[in-house]
N, C-alpha and C positions, 0 to 999 in steps of 0.2 A: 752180526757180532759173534765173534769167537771164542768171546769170556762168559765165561757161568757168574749169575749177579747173585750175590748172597747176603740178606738182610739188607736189600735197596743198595750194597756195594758192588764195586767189581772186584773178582777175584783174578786171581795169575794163574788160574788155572782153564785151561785148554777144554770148553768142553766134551770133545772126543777121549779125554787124556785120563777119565776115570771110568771107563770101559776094561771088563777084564780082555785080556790076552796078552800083555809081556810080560807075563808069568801065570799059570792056571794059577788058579785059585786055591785047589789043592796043594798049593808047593805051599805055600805062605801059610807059616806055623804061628799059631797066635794060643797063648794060655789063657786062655777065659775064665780068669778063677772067681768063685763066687762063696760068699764069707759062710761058715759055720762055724760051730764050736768042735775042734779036733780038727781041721782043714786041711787038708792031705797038697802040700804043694809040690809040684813035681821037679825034676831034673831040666837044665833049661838046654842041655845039648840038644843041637835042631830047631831051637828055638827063638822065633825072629822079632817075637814082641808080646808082653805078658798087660795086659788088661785085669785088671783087681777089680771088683765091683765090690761095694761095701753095703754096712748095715747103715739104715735112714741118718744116723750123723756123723757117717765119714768112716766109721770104725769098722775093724778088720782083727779077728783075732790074735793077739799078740803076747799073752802069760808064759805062753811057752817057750820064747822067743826065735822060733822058727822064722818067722816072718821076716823078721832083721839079717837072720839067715841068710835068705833066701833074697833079701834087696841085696845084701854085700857079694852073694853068687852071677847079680844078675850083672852089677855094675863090672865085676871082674869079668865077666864074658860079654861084655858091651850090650846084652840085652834089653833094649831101654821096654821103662816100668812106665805103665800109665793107671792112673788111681782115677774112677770114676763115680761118680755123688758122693762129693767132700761137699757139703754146706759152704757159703764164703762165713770166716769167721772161725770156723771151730777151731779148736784148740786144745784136744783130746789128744792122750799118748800118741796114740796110731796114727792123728794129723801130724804132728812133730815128729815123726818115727818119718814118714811120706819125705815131710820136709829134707830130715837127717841125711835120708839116704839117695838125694839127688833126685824120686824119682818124678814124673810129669802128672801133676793134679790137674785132672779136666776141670773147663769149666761144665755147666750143670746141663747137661744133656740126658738122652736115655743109653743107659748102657749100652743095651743091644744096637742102637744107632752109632755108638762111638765103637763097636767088634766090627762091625758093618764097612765100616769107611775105612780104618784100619785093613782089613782087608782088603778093601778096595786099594788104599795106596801103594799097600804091601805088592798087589798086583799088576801094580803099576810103576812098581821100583821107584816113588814118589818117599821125600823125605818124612817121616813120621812124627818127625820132632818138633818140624815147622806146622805142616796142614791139621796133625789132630788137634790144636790150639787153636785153628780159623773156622771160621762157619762154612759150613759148604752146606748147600741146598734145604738150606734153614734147619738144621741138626741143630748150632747152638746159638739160644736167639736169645 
């Protein structure tokens, strides 16, 4: 069989087909941001997909409203935003800020395994939109 099975399913994914090499790994630009108080968030030129990891219930900086900023920067440069450990449920500013601004709330994985795949799909010119939302090799179970 030439399908990767994930959470007792099959997937449509090839297992040869999330190996890096049709794109190093180093081309594929991803913003790994990670929440503090004062959050320095960057410019997204060169930038192929931004990852937020938040605090224990979904929240992320946002008094200052840079943040909103910085989702309306990402939407006008087609950058898609993915938001990782939102609670199911919450309903804090920042989760409706998430909502507002289009961007992609994982389901409950560990961050560093949703930068991880992300990359990998990125290296594999695999759609980001579709796969970071399916489970692939039990990342989200």
């Amino acid at each position: 069989n030439d399908m990767i099975v994930c959470n007792m399913k099959e997937s449509h994914v090839q297992k040869d087909s999330l190996m890096p090499g049709k794109k190093a790994l180093e081309e594929c630009q991803i913003a790994f941001i990670r929440p503090y108080p004062g959050v320095w968030l960057p410019t997204l030129d060169g930038i192929d997909a931004v990852l937020l990891d938040t605090y224990h219930s979904g929240t992320f900086p946002v008094a200052d409203g840079k943040l909103a900023l910085f989702l309306d920067e990402a939407k006008e440069k087609q950058v898609p935003v993915f938001v990782a450990g939102v609670p199911d449920g919450m309903n804090y500013e920042t989760t409706k800020l998430y909502r507002e601004k289009e961007t992609y709330i994982l389901p409950q994985a560990s961050p560093i395994a949703m930068y991880i795949k992300m990359w990998l799909l990125l290296s594999n010119e695999m759609d980001l939109e579709t796969y970071m939302m399916l489970p692939m090799g039990m990342d989200i179970v």
